[in-house]
C-alpha positions as CSV (number, residue, x, y, z in Angstrom):
1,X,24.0,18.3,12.1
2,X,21.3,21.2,13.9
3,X,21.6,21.6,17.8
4,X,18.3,22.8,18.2
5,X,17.6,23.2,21.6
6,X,13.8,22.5,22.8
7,X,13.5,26.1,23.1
8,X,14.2,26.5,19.5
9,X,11.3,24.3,18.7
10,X,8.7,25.7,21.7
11,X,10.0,29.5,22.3
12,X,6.9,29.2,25.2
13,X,8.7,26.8,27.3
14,X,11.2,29.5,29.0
15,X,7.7,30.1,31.0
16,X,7.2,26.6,31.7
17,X,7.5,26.4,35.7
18,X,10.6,24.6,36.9
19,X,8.6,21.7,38.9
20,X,7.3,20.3,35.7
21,X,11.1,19.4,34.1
22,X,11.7,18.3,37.9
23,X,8.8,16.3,37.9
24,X,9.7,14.9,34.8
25,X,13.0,13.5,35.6
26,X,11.4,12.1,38.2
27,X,9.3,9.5,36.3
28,X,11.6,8.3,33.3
29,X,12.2,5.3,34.7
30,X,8.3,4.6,34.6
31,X,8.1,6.6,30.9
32,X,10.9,4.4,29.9
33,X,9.4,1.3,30.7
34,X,5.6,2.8,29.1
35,X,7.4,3.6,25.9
36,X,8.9,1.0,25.3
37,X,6.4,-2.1,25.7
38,X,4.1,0.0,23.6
39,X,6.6,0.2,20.9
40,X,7.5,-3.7,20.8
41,X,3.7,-5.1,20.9
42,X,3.3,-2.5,18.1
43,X,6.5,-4.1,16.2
44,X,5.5,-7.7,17.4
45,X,2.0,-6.7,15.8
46,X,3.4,-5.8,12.6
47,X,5.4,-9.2,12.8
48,X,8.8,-7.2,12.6
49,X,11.5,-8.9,14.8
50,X,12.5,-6.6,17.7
51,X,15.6,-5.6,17.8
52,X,16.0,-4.9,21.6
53,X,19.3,-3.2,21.8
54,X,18.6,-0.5,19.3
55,X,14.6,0.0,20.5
56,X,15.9,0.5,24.0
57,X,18.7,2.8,22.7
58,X,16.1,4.8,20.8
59,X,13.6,4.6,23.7
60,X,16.1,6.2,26.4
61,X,17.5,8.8,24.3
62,X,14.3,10.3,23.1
63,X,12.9,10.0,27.1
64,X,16.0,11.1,28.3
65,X,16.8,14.3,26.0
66,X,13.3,15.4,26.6
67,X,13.0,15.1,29.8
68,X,16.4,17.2,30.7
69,X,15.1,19.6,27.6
70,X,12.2,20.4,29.6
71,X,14.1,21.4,33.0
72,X,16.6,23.1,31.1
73,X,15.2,24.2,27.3
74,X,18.0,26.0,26.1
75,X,19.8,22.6,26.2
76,X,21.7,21.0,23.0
77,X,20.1,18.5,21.6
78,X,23.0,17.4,18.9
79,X,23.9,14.3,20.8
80,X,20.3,12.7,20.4
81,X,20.0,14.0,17.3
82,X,23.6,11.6,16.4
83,X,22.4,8.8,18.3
84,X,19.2,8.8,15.8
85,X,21.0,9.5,12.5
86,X,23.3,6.1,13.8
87,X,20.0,4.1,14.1
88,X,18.8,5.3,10.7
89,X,21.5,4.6,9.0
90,X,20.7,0.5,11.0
91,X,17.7,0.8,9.4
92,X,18.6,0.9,5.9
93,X,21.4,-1.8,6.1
94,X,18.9,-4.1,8.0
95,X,16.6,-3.7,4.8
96,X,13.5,-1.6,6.7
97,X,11.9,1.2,4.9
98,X,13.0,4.9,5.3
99,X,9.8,5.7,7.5
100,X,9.9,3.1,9.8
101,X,11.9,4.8,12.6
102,X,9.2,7.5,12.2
103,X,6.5,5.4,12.7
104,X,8.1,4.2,15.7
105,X,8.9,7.6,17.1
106,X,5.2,8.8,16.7
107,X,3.8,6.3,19.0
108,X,6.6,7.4,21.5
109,X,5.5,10.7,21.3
110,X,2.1,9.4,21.9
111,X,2.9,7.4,24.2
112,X,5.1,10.1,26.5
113,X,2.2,12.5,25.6
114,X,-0.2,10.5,27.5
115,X,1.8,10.3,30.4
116,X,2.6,13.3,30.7
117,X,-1.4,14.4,30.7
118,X,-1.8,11.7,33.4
119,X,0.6,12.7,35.5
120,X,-0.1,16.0,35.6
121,X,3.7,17.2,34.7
122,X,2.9,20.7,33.8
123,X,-0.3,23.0,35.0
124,X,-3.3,22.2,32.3
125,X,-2.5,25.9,30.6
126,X,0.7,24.6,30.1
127,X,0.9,21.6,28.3
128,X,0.2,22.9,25.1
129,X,4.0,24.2,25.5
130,X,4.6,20.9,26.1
131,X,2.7,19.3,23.2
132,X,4.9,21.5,20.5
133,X,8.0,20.9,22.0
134,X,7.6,17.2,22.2
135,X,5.9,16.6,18.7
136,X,8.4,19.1,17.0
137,X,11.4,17.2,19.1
138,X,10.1,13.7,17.5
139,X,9.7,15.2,14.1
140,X,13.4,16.4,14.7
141,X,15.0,13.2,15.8
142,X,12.7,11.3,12.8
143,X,14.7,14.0,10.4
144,X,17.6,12.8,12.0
145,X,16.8,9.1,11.0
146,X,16.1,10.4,7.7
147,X,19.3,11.6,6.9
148,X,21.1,8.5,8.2
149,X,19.0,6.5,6.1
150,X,20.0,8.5,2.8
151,X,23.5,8.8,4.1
152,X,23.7,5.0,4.4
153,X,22.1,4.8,0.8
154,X,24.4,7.0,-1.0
155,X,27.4,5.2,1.1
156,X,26.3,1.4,-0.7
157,X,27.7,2.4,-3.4
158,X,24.4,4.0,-5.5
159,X,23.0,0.6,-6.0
160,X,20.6,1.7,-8.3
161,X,18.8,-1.6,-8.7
162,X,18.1,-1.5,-4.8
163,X,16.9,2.0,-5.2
164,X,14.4,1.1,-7.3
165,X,13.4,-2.0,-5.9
166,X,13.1,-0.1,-2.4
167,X,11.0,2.8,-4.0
168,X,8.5,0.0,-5.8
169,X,8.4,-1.9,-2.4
170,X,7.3,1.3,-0.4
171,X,5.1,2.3,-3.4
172,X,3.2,-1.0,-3.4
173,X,3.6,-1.5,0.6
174,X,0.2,-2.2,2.8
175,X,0.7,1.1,5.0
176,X,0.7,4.1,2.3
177,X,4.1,5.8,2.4
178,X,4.5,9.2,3.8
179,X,5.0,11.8,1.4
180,X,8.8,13.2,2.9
181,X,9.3,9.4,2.5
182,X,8.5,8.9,-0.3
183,X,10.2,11.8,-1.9
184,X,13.2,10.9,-0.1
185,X,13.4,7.3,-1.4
186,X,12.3,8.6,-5.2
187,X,15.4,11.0,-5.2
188,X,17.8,8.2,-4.2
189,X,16.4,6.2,-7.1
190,X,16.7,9.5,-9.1
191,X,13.0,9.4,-10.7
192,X,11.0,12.4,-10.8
193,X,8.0,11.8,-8.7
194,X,5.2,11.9,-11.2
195,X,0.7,12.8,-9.8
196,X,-0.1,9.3,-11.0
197,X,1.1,6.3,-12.3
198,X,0.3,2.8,-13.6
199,X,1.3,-0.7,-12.1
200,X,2.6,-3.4,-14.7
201,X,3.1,-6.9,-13.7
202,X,5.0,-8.6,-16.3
203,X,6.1,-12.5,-16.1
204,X,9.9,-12.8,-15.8
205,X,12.7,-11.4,-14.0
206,X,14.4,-9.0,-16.3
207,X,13.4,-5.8,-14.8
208,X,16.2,-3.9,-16.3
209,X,15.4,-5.2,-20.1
210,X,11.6,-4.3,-19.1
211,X,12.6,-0.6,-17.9
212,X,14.5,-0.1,-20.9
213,X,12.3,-1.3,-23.2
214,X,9.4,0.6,-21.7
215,X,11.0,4.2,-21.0
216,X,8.9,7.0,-20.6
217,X,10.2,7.3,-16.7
218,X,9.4,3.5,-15.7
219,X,10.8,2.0,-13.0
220,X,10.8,-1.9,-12.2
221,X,12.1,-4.2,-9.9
222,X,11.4,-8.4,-9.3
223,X,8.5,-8.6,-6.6
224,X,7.2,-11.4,-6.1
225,X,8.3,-13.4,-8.6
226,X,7.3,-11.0,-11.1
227,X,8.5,-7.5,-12.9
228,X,6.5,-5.1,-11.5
229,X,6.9,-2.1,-13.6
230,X,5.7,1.7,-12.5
231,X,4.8,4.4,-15.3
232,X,4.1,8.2,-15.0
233,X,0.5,8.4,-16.6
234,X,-0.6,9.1,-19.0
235,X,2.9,9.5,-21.1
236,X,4.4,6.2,-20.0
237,X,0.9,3.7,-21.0
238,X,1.8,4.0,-24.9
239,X,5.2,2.6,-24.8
240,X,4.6,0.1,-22.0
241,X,1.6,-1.3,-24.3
242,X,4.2,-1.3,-26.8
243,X,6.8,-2.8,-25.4
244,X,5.0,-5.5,-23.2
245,X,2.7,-6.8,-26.5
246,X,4.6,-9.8,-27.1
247,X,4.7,-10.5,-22.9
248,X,2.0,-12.0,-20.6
249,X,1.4,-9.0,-18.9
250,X,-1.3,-7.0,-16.8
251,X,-1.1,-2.8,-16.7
252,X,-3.3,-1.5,-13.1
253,X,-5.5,1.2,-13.6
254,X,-3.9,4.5,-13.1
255,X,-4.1,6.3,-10.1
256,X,-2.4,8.5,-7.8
257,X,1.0,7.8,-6.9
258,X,0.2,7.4,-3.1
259,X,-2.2,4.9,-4.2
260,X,0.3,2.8,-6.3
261,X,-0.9,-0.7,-4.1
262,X,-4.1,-0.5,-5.7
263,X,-2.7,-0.4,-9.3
264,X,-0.1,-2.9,-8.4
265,X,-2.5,-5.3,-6.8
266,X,-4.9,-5.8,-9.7
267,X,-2.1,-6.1,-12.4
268,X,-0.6,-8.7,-9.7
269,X,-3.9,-10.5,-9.2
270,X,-5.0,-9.6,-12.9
271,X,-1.8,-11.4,-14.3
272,X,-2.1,-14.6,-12.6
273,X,-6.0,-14.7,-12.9
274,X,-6.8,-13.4,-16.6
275,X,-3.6,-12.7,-18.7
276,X,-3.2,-14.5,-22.1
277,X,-0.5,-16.4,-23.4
278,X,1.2,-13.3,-24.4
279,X,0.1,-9.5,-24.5
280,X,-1.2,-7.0,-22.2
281,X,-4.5,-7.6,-20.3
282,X,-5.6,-4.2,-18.9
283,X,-7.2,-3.9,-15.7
284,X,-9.9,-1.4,-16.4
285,X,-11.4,-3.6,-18.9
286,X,-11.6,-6.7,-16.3
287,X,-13.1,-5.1,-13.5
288,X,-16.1,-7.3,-12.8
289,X,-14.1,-10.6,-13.2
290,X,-11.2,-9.0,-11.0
291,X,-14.2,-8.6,-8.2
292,X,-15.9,-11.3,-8.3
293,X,-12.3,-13.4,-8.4
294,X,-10.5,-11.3,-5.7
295,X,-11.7,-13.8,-2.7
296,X,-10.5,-17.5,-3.4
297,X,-14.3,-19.3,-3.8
298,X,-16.4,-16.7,-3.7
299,X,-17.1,-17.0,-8.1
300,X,-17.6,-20.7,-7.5
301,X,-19.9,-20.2,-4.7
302,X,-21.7,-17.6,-6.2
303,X,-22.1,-19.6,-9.5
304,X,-23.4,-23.0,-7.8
305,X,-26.3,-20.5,-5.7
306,X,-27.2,-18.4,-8.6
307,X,-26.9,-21.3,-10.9
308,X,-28.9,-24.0,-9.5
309,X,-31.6,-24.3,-11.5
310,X,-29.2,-26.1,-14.1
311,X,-28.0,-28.6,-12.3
312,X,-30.2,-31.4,-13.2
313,X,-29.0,-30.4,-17.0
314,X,-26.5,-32.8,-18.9
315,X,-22.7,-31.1,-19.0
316,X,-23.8,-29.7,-22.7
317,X,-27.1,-28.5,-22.5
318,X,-25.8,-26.9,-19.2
319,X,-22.9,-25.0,-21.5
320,X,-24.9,-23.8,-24.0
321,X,-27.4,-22.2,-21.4
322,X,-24.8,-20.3,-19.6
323,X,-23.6,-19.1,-22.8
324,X,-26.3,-18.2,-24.0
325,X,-27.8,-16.7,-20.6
326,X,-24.5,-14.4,-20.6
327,X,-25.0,-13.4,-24.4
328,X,-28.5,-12.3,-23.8
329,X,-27.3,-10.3,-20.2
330,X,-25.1,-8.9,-21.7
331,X,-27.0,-7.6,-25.0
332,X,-29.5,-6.3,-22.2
333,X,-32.0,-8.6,-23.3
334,X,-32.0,-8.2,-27.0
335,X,-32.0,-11.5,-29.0
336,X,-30.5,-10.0,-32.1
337,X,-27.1,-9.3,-30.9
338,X,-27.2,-12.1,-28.4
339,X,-27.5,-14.5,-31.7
340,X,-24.5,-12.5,-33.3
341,X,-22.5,-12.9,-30.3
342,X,-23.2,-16.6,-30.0
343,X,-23.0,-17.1,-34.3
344,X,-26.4,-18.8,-34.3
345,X,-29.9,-17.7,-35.2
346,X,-32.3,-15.7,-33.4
347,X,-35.1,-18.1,-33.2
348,X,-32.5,-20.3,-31.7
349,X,-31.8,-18.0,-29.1
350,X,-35.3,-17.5,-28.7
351,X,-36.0,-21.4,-27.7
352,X,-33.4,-21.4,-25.5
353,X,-34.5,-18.4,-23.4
354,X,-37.8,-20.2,-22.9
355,X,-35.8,-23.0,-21.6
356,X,-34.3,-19.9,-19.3
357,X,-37.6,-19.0,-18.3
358,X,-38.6,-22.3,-17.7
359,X,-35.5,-22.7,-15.5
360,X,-35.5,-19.4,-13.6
361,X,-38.7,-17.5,-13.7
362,X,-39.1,-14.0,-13.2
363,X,-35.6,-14.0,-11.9
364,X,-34.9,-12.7,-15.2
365,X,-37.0,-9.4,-14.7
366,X,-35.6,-8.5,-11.6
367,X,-32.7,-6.3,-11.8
368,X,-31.1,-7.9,-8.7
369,X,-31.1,-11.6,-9.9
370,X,-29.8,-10.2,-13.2
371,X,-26.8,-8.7,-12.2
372,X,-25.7,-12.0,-10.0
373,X,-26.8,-14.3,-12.6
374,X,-24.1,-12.3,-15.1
375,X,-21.5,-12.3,-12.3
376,X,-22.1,-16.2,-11.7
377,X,-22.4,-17.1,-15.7
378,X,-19.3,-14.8,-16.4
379,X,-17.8,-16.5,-13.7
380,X,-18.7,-20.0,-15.4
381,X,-17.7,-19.4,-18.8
382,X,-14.8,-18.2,-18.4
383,X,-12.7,-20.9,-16.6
């Protein structure tokens, strides 16, 4: 393990007068307390139980070490370094993701970075010294983390399954991963990080039949109740479509693979919204329905506004105008292949759009109305 020294990091800092690392042990008791409320509202915030023994640990080395590295720069900073790759390795055997601890270790740098401006610790021409030896000291103890993560993950025993269900939960995670940790988690799952991929959700829990069925370079793991399957596009699409066709499924759109939540969402939401019986619904094609289905209400709402002027309509005539409203949308107003699509005759469409008109007026010219009347009737029919 390095024992870079701040001065390693910030050559600049053997110029830095010897009142500002003076100054600066001088106030960790106040930095220590700053530091380390900000960092467990911002873990209460994300509804992550604090542990306080290892926050305060973390808190008082980081404070500490820096604050003797700046009175005395050519100081070791192995120790800290130690104390980090221990808390890392915490990290992964309480179940948190690889970049957590560097998440937390930003806002302390943050945190101590503001302080330090507000305090005055160094002469204003100093502290950009200051700002590259404290942000290249974080990024050094966050490496540490790193590595005691990974060490911890190849000590378990290379429990493949949990690598891959811990680099499809950081794919599909709220926060997007950073890219070191996401490399970092793809190598201990041992799949070649692909530019894009393609989010499956599949019904059932077999992740490891789906994975080998697939191929191509998928991935899967149980999320959620459901296989969630990731593909290198465009190779892997083929032989998922394959392999899923007798399966209620839903394939994402592809996109890139820092935005894998996106692709993973819609198959999620696509799967329990739209998928058949069995075979693969594909997101790309479902867009509009995905939309207008995403908030819980919203189609019904929109459907009984737009809709309205049907409600004084018996159950069936009601039907048959929706249908047939939605044919003619959707044949941008033509009557022939609204007819086709409906298997009746023209002059029967015909009649029933003047029942339309009757009904909605000029709401059919106007570009506006049309579009909402197609979400509302697509809505409608397709319960």
């Amino acid at each position: 393990m390095t024992n870079d020294a701040l001065l390693d990091l910030e050559p600049g800092l053997a110029r830095l007068p010897p009142e500002a690392g003076a100054r600066l042990r001088l106030l960790r008791p106040e930095l220590h307390a700053r530091v380390l409320g900000a960092i467990r509202s911002a873990l209460a915030g994300q509804g992550r139980p604090v542990a306080v023994r290892n926050v305060e640990l973390g808190v008082r080395t980081a404070v500490d070490a820096f604050a003797e590295g700046v009175a005395d720069p050519a100081r070791p900073m192995g120790a800290s370094r130690e104390v980090f790759h221990a808390l890392g390795r915490t990290e992964f055997d309480e179940g948190y993701r690889v970049d957590a601890l560097r998440s937390v270790l930003t806002l302390g740098a943050r945190e101590i970075w503001s302080f330090v401006t507000a305090h005055e610790v160094a002469p204003p021409a100093d502290l950009y010294l200051l700002a590259g030896a404290l942000f290249g000291f974080a990024d050094s103890l966050a490496g540490a983390a790193a590595e005691g993560y990974l060490a911890a993950q190849r000590d378990s025993g290379h429990d493949w399954a949990l690598a891959r269900r811990r680099l499809i939960a950081l794919l599909v995670q709220a926060d997007p991963p950073g890219e070191a940790a996401l490399r970092a988690a793809a190598d201990a799952a041992r799949w070649p990080l692909p530019a894009t991929v393609a989010v499956a959700s599949v019904e059932g829990t077999d992740a490891d039949h789906v994975a080998r069925a697939v191929g191509g370079g998928a991935v899967a793991a149980v999320i959620d109740d459901a296989v969630r399957v990731v593909v290198p596009s465009p190779p892997g699409l083929d032989p998922l479509k394959r392999a899923l066709a007798g399966r209620r499924a839903a394939l994402g759109p592809v996109v890139d693979t820092a935005r894998a939540r996106l692709s993973y969402r819609l198959s999620q939401r696509a799967l329990h919204q739209l998928a058949p019986a069995a075979g693969v619904i594909e997101c790309d094609a479902h867009l509009v329905p995905l939309l207008i289905g995403w908030e819980p209400g919203l189609a019904d709402h929109l459907a009984a506004r737009t809709l309205a002027p049907l409600d004084g309509l018996r159950p069936a005539a009601r039907a048959t105008l929706e249908a047939t409203l939605l044919a003619w949308l959707r044949a941008q107003g033509q009557v022939i292949p609204a007819a086709a699509a409906l298997h009746t005759h023209p002059q029967t469409v015909r009649y029933r759009l003047r029942r339309l008109r009757e009904l909605f007026g000029d709401a059919l010219d106007d570009p506006d109305a049309r579009l909402r009347l197609w979400l509302a009737a697509g809505a409608v029919t397709s319960r």
